[in-house]
N, C-alpha and C positions, 0 to 999 in steps of 0.2 A: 320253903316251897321250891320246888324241882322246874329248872332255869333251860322249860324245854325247846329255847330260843337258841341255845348254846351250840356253837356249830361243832360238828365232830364230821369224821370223813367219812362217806358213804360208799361204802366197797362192796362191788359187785363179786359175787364167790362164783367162780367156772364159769365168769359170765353173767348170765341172770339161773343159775340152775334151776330155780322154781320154777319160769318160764319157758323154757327152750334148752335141750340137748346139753349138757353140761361142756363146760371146756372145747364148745367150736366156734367158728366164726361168727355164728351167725347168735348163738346167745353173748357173744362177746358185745355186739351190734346189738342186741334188744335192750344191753344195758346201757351202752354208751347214748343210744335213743330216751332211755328214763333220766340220764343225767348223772353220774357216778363222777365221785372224785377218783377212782381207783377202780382198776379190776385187778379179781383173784386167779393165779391162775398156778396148775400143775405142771412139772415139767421131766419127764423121761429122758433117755438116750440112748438110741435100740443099737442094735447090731452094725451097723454101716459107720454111728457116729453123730448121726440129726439127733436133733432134739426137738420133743415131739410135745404137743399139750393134753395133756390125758392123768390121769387122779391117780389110775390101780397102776398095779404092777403085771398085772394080766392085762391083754386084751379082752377076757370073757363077758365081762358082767356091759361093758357100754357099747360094745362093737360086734359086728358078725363075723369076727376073727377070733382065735384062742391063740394060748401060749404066753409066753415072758415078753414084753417088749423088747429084754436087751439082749433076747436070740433072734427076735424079728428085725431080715434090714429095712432099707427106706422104702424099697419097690413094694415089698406087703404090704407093710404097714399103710400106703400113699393107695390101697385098690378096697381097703375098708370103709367100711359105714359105719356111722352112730346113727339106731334108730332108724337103720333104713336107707336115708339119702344124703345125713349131714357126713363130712369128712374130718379127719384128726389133724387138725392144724400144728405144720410147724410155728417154731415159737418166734421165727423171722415175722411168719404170715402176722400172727398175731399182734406184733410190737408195729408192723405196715398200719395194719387196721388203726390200731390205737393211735399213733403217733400223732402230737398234739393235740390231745383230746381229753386223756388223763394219764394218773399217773399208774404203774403196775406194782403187784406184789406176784412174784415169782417164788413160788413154794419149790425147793429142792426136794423133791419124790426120790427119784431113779439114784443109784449110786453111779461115784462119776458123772456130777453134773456140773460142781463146781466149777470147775477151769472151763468147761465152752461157754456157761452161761455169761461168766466174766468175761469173756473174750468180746461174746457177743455184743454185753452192755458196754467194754470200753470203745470198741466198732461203733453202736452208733452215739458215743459220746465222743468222742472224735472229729464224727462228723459233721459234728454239733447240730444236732437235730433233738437231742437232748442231752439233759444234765443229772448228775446225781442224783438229784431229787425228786426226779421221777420215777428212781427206781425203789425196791427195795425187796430185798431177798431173802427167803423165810426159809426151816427147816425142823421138822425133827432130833434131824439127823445132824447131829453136833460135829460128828467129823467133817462134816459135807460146810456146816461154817464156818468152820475153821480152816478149811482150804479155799475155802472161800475168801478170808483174810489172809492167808497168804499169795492169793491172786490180785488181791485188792484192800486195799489200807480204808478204802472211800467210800468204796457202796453202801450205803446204809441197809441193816441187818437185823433181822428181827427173830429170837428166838419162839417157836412153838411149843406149847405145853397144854398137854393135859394132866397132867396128875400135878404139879409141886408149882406155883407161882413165885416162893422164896427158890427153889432151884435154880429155875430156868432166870432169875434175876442173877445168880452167881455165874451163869456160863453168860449171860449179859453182859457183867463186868467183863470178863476174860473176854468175849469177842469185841467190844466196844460198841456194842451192840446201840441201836435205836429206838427199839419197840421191844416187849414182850407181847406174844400172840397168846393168851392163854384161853381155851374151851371156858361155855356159857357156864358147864356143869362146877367147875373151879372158882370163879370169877366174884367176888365180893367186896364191898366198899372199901374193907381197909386194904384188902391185898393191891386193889386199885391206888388207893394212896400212896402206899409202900412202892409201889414200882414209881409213881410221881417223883416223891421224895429221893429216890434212888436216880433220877433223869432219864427215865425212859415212857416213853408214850404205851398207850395200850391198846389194841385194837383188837375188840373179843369176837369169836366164831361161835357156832353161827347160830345167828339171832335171826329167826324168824317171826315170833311171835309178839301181837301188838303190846303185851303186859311186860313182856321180856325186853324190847327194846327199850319200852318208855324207864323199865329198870337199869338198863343198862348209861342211856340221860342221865339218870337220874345219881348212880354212882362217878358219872362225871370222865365217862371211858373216850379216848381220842380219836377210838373210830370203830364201826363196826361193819362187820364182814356176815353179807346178809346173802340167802337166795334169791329173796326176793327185795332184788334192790329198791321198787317202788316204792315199797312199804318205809323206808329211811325216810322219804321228804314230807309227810302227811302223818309221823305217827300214831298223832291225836283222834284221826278219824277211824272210820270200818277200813282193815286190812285184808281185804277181800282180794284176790291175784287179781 
């Protein structure tokens, strides 16, 4: 019988994206208001140097801007809209918002993010306002983790995958990784165990659905990366937004 008592993390993905504008301030706040052990969040690095909280590599598809982020500098980018009236938060604003409240996963998007994000998390670890373990920094982009570990022996690290779960466990080893992030579409009981046995936690994207989470439970996954983070405390019941 599936031990739906079992605590696993509940991570809010861009925020609450089911709820509110994805990757702004303000669904960052609708999720920390639902209760989230973690947010999800994107990170670019436009033209100027800032690092900025936004998914695409275009401005097109979330904002009333076009173009590359990382020809756009800080002044454009800072005069944009999501949706109208929400703004693209730096990733300072963001970590402000949060701090004390949960912990983050920082997805490396953008090329050349490595070294400032680091920079940024040793900054406020420093300042000791937080610690390691509040962070953890995710990627596709393997080269992007592995300058990552040469910026940082300590951040915990978590690789991305959609296609290969035995893969993304091999670049795991080699980073000294903490998590594999592997896609719902990938995602199955033993490949689940295989990353356990291996010592890496799981935390699968993105689960929206009430029969997909309670599956997810139910394969015994360490955390899951939801839009609708609400739907994580209540699985059992109607998943209605």
């Amino acid at each position: 019988m599936t031990n739906f008592s079992r605590p696993f993390l509940k991570i809010g993905h861009r925020g609450a994206k089911g709820l509110l504008a994805e990757n702004t301030l303000d669904s960052i706040q609708k999720a920390l208001e639902i209760g989230v052990d973690m947010i999800e969040i994107d990170v670019h690095k436009c033209a100027s140097g800032e690092l900025w909280v936004i998914h695409d590599f275009t401005l097109d598809r979330t904002t009333d801007g076009s173009g590359e982020i990382a020809k756009r500098p800080a002044d454009v980018i800072r005069k944009l809209k999501v949706e109208g009236h929400f703004k693209i938060p730096l990733l300072t604003e963001v970590l402000d918002l949060i701090e004390g409240k949960c912990a983050i996963n920082i997805e490396l998007k953008g090329l050349n993010t490595a070294g400032p994000v680091c920079k940024e998390v040793q900054k406020r670890i420093a300042a000791r306002n937080w610690q390691y373990d509040d962070f953890l920094i995710s990627s596709f982009q393997m080269n992007e983790l592995f300058k990552v570990r040469q910026f940082d022996q300590d951040v915990p690290v978590a690789v991305l995958s959609k296609a290969s779960v035995p893969e993304a466990i091999e670049y795991g080893k080699k980073l000294k990784a903490s998590a594999i992030h592997p896609s719902l579409g990938i995602i199955t009981r033993d490949n689940t165990k295989l990353c356990h046995e291996e010592g890496f936690k799981v935390n699968v994207w993105t689960v929206n659905e009430r029969n997909d989470i309670l599956r997810m439970i139910d394969f015994g996954v360490d955390g899951i990366i939801s839009d609708y983070p609400n739907r994580l405390h209540n699985p059992l019941l109607s998943l209605k937004p």
